[in-house]
C-alpha positions as CSV (number, residue, x, y, z in Angstrom):
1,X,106.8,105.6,132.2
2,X,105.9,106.8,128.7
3,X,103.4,109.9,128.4
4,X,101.6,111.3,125.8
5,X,100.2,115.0,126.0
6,X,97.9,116.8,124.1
7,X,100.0,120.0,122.6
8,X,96.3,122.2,122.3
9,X,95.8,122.0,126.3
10,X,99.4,120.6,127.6
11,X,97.8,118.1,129.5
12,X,98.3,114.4,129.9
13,X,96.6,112.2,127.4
14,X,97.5,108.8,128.6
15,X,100.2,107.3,130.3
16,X,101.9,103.9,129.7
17,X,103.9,101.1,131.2
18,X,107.4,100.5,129.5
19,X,108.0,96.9,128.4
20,X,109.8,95.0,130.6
21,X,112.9,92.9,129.0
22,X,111.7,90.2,129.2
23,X,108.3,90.9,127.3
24,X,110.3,92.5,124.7
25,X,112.3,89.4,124.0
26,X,109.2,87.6,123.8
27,X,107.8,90.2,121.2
28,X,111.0,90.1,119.0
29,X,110.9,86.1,119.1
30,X,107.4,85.8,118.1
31,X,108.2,88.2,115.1
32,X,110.8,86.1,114.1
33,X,108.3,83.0,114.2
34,X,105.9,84.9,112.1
35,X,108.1,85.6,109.8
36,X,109.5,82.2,108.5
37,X,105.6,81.5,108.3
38,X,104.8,84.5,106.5
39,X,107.2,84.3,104.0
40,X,106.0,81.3,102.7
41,X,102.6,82.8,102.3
42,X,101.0,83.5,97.8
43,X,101.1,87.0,97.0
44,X,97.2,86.5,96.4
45,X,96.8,85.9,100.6
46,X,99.2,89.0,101.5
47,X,97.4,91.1,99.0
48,X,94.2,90.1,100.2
49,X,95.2,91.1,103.4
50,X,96.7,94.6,102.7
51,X,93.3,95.6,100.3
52,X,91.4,94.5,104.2
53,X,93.6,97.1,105.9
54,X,93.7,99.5,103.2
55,X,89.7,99.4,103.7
56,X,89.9,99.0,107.4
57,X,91.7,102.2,107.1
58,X,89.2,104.0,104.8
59,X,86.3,102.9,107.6
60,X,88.3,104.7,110.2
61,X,89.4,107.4,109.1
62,X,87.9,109.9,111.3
63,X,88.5,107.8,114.2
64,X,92.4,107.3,113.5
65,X,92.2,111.4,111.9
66,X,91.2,112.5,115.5
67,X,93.7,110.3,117.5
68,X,96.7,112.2,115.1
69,X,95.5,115.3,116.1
70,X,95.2,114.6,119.4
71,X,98.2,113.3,120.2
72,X,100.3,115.6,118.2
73,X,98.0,118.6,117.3
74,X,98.1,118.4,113.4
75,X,94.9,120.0,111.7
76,X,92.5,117.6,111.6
77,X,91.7,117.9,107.8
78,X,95.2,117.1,107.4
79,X,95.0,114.1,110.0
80,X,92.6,113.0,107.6
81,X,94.8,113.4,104.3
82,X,97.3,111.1,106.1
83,X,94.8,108.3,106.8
84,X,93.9,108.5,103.1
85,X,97.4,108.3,102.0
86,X,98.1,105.2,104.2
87,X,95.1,103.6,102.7
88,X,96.2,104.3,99.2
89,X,100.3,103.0,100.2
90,X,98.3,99.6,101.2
91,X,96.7,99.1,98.2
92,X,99.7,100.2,95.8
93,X,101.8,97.5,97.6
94,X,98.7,95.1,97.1
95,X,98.9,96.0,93.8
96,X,102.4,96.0,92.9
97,X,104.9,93.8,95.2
98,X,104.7,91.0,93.3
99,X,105.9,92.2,90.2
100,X,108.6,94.8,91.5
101,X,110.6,91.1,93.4
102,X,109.9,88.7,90.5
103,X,112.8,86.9,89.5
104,X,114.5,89.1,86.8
105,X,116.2,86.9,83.9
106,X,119.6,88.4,82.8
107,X,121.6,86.4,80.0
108,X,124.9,85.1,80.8
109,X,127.0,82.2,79.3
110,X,125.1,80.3,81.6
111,X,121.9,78.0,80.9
112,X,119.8,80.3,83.2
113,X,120.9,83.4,85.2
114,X,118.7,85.4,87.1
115,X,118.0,87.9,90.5
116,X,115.4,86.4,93.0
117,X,114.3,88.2,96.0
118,X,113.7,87.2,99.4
119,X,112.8,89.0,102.8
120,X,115.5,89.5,105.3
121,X,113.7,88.9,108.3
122,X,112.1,91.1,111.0
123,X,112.5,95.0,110.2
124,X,112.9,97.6,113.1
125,X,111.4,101.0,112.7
126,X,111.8,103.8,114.4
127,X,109.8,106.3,113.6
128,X,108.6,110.0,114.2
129,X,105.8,111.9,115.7
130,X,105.2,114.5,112.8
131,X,103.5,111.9,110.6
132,X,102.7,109.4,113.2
133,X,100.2,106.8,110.8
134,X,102.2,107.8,107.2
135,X,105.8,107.3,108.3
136,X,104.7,103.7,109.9
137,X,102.4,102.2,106.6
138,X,105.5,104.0,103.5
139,X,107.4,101.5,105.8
140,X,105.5,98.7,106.8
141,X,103.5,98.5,103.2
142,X,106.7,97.6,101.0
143,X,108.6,95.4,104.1
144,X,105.1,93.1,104.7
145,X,104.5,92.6,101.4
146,X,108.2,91.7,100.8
147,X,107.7,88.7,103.2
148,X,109.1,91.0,106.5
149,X,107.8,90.9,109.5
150,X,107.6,94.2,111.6
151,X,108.8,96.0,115.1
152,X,107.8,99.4,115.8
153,X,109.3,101.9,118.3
154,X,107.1,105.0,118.1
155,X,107.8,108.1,119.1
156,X,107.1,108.1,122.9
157,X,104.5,110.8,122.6
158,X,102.5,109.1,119.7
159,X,101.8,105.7,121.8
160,X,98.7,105.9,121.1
161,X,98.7,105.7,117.6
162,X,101.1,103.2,117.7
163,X,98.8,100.6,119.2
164,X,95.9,101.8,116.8
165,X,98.3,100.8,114.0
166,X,99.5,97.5,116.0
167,X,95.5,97.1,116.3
168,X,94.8,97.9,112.5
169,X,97.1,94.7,111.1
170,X,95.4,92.3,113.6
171,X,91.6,93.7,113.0
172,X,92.2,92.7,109.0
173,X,93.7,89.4,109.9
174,X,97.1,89.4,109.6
175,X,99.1,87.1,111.7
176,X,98.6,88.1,115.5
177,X,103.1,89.0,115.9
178,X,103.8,89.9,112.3
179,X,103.5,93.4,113.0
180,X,104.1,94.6,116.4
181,X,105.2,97.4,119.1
182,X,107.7,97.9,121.8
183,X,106.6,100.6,124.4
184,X,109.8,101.9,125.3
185,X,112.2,104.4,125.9
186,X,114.5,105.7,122.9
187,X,117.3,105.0,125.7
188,X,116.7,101.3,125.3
189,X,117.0,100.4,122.1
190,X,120.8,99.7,121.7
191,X,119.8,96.3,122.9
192,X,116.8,95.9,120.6
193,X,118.9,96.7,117.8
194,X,121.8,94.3,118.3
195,X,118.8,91.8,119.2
196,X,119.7,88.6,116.5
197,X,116.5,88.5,115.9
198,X,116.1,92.3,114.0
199,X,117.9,91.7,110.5
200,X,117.7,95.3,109.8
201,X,116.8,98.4,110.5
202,X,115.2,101.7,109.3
203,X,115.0,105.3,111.1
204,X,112.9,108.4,110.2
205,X,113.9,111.2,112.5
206,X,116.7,113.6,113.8
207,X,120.3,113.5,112.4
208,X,121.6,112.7,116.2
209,X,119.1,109.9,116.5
210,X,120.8,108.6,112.6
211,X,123.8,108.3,113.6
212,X,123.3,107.1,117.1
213,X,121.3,103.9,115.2
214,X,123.5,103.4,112.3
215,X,126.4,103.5,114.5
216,X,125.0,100.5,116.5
217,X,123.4,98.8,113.0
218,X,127.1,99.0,112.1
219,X,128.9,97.5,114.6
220,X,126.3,94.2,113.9
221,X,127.0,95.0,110.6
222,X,122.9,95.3,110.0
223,X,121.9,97.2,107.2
224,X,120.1,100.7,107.8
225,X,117.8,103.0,105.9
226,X,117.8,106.3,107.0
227,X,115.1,109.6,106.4
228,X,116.5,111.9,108.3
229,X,116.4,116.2,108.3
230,X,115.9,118.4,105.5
231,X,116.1,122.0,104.9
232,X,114.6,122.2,101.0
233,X,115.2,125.0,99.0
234,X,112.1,126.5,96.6
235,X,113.4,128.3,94.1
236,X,111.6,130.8,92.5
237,X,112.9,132.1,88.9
238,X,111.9,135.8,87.6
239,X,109.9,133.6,85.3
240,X,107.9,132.0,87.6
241,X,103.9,131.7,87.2
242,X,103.9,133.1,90.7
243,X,99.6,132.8,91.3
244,X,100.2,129.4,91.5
245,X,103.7,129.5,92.9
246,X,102.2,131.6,96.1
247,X,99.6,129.8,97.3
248,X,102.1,126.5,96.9
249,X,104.5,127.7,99.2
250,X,102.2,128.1,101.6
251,X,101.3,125.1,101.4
252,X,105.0,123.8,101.3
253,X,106.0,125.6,104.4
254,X,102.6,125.7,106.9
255,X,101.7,121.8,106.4
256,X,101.5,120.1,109.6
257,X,102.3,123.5,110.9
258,X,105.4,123.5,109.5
259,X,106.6,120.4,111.2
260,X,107.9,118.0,108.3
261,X,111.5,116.9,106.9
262,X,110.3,117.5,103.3
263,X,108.6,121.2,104.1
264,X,110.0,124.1,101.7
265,X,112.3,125.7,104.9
266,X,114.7,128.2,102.7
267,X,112.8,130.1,99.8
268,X,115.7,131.2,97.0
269,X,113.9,134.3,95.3
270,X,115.2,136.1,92.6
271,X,116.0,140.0,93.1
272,X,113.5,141.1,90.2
273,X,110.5,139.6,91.1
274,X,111.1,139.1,95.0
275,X,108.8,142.2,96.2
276,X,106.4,140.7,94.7
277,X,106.5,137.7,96.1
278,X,107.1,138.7,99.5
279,X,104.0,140.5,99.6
280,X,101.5,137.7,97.8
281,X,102.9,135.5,101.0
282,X,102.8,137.7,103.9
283,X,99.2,138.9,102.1
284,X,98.0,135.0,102.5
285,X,100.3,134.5,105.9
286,X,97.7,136.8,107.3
287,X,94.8,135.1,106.8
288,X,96.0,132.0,108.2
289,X,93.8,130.7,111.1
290,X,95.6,129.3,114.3
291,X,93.7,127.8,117.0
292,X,92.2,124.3,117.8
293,X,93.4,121.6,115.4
294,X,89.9,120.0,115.9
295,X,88.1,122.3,114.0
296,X,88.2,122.1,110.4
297,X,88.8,125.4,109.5
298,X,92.2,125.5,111.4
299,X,95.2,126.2,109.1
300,X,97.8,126.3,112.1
301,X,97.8,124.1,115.4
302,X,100.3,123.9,118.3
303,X,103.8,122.5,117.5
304,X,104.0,118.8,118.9
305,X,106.4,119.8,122.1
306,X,107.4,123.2,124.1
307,X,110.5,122.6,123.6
308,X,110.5,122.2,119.6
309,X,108.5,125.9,120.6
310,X,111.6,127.1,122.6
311,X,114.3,125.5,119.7
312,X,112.5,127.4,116.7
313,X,112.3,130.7,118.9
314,X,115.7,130.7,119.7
315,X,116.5,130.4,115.7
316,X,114.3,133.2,115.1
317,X,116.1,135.7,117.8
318,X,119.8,134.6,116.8
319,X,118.8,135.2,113.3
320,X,117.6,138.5,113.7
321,X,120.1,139.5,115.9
322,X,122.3,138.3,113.2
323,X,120.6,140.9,110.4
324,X,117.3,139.4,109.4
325,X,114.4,140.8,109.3
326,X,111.0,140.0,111.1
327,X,108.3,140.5,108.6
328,X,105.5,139.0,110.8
329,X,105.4,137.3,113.8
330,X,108.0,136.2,115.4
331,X,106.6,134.7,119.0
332,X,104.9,132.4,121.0
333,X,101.3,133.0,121.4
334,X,100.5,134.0,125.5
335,X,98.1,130.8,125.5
336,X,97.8,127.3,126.8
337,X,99.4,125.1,124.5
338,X,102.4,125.2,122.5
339,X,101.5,127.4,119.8
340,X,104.0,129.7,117.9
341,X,102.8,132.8,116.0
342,X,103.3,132.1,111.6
343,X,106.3,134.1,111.1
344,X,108.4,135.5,107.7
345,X,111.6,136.7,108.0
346,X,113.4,138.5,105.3
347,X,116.8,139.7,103.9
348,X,118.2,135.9,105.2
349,X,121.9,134.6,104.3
350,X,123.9,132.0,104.7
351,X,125.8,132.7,107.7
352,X,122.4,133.3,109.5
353,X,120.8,130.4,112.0
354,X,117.6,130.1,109.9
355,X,119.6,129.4,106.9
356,X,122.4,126.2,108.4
357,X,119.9,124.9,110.4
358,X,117.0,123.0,109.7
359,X,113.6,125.1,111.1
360,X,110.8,123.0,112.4
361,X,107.8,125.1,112.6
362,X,105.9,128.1,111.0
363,X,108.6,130.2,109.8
364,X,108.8,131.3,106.6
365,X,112.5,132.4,105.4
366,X,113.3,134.6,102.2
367,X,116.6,134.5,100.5
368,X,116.9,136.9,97.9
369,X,119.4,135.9,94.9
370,X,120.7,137.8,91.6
371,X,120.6,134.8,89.1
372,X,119.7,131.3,88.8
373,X,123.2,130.2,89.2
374,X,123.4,131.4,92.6
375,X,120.0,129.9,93.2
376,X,121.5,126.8,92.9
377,X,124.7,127.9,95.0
378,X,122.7,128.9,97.9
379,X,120.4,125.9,97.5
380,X,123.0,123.3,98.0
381,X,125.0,125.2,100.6
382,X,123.6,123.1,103.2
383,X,124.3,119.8,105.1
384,X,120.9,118.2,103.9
385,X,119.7,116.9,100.7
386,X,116.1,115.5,100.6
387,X,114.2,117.6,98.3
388,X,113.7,121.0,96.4
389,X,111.3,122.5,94.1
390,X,112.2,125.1,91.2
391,X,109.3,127.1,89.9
392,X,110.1,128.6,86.2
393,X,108.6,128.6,82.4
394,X,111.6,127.6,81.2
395,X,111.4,123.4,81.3
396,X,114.0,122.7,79.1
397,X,115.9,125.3,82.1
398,X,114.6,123.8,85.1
399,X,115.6,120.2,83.7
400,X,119.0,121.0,83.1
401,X,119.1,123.0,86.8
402,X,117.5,119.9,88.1
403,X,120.5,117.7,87.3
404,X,122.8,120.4,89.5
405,X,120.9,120.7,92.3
406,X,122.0,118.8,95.3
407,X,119.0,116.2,96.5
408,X,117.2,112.9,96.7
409,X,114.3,114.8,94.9
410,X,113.2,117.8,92.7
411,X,110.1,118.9,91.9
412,X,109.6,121.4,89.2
413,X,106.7,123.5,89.5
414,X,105.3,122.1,92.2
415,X,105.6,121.3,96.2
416,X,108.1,118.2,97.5
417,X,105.6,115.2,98.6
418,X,106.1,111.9,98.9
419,X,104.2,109.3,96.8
420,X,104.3,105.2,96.8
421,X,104.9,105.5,92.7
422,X,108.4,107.1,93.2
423,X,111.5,106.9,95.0
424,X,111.8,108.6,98.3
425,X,114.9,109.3,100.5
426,X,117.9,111.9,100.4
427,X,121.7,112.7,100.6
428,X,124.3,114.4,102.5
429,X,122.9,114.3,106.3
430,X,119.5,113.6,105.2
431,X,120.3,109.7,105.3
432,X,120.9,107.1,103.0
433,X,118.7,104.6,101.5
434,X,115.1,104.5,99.2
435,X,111.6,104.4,100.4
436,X,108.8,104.1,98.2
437,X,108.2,102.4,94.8
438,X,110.2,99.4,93.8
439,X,113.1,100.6,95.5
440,X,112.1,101.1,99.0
441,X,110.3,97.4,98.3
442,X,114.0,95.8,97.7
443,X,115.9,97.7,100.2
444,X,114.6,95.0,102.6
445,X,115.1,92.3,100.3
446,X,118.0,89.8,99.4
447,X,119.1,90.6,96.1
448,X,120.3,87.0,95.7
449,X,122.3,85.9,92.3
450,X,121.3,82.4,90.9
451,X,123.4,80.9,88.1
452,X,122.5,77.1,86.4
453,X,124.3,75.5,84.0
């Protein structure tokens, strides 16, 4: 039985019937069908189609805004943001696939040379709660329009907005198996994966769950793309426009309460200015509002699960027993729900929980630093790699400190955030693999030579 619970009250939502095996074959073999069809499709008819759903989308939007929240307690003005962004990753691809997998010439000795593309098959996703519409369409956008057909596996407590999705390709037309989901257990998709019918796969999620996937991809020798934990540095310089810095790393950490791979989690401060700093955030921590994520003035809901509650309040207590300091908060809220007070903790270093491991929540951890150099020291003294952001005047600086810094992304001056125009993924333990732009489009894609003479 798979259950969904609302994280505001902690009471069941819905509950749901696993698939049995023998409607899961059927699923995976209907994919397959739709796919050799699909393939064959213009551009012109799968673009039609993703500008329907992109609209379809825009329609819904507080419908599908209110079903996020519910399910996994995100503010709903955020719910909303995510809806939007879907929408816009439709229309990109619309927009776009056919020119990033047009045959590219390349001159040889040969009377024509040249790179074609062509879909691999049916695409297995398995993807998070945290961004339960986003992470599915950054996906499902690039792989459709590729010629791919699609199999979900949600997170369990997200069901709900699985089928909506599931729902949203069929309500703008698209073939009824091209895109589908499997309600099932995490614990039951070994056999999924070595399935012939799944050509590939691609994970969004824990570290543990990445390598427990890959490891099976590998031994069917199935290529994987992998998004999996991050624990960004933001850097802040002496030098640093710090009005606009502030209020961004607020943003950067508290987003989705706090609950996102790509959130700033370790904030590198120089010494000189790091007073100052402290105080601008814990003045604007304050005046954050935690309550119901339904109403639109909510800054903080409820973490998705009690026991990501119980995980990030363990952090917080080995990490002050290990010398930090508890600026402000610092405990779960004595209320229904599984809500977890904003918290900023101080005088952090290396050896300290909050610093090695990634934090999934409202926490807010300050690293001071003597110099830019060890700014960059601290920042990629971690197992992860999937973004950072440097705040300084000094481009020319930040450009060069860019190049040394340890990530599938930097952001100068500003907050780490995903967009369909540019290459998204990481390094180290934060996966392997491109999502987003014309690379994510050809991860999924046989990069085939052809060579006439």
């Amino acid at each position: 039985m798979i259950i969904s619970v609302n994280p505001v009250t902690g009471k069941i939502l819905q509950k749901y019937e696993q698939y049995s095996q023998h409607e899961v074959n059927q699923i995976l073999e209907n994919a397959k069908i739709a796919q050799e069809g699909w393939q064959l499709t213009a551009f012109d008819e799968r673009r039609n189609l993703f500008e329907k759903l992109s609209n379809h989308l825009t329609e819904n939007e507080q419908h599908f805004a209110e079903l996020i929240t519910s399910e996994m307690g995100k503010p709903l003005r955020e719910s909303k943001a995510e809806v939007r962004k879907c929408s816009w990753v439709c229309r990109y691809y619309a927009e776009n696939a056919e020119s990033f997998i047009r045959d590219e010439l390349i001159k040889t000795e040969a009377t024509e040379s040249f790179v074609s593309f062509a879909p691999l098959g049916t695409i297995l996703a398995i993807m998070p709660w945290n961004f339960p519409f986003w992470q599915v369409f950054r996906f499902a956008a690039p792989a459709l329009m590729g010629g791919n057909s699609a199999i979900l596996k949600h997170a369990s407590n997200v069901t709900e907005c699985a089928l909506a999705i599931e729902s949203s390709f069929k309500e703008a037309g698209f073939p009824k198996d091209l895109f589908r989901t499997l309600i099932l257990s995490s614990h039951d998709m070994q056999g999924v994966i070595e399935n012939d019918t799944i050509s590939a796969v691609t994970l969004t999620g824990s570290e543990r769950a990445g390598s427990e996937v890959a490891s099976t991809a590998g031994s069917m020798i199935k290529k994987t793309v992998l998004e999996l934990g991050g624990s960004d540095p933001f850097i802040v310089l002496n030098d640093a426009n710090l009005q606009e810095c502030i209020p961004t790393a607020i943003t950067a950490r508290f987003l989705n309460t706090g609950q996102s791979c790509i959130a700033a989690k370790r904030f590198i401060v120089e010494e000189s200015i790091l007073d100052e700093f402290t105080n601008g955030i814990l003045e604007r921590v304050q005046k954050l509002v935690v309550g119901d994520p339904m109403d639109e003035n909510t800054d903080i809901g409820p973490l998705a699960r009690p026991d990501l509650v119980d995980e990030l309040h363990y952090q917080i207590r080995e990490s002050e027993l290990q010398g930090a300091k508890i600026l402000l908060g610092g405990k779960k809220f004595d209320r229904s729900g599984y809500f977890y007070e904003p918290t900023i903790i101080t005088g952090v270093t290396p050896e300290m929980t909050v610093f090695s491991e990634e934090t999934f929540g409202p926490v807010f951890v300050i690293i001071p630093v003597k110099s830019a150099d060890e700014a960059i020291q601290l920042a990629n003294d971690s197992q992860f790699g999937l973004g950072a952001s440097l705040w300084t005047s000094d481009i020319k600086k930040a450009k060069e400190m860019a190049k040394k810094i340890q990530a599938g992304a930097v952001f100068i001056n500003e907050m780490v955030k995903s967009d369909p125009r540019l290459p998204f993924g990481g390094i180290k333990k934060s996966g392997f693999g491109r999502e987003l732009s014309h690379y994510g489009i050809k991860e999924f894609q046989n990069i085939k030579t052809v060579w006439v003479k």
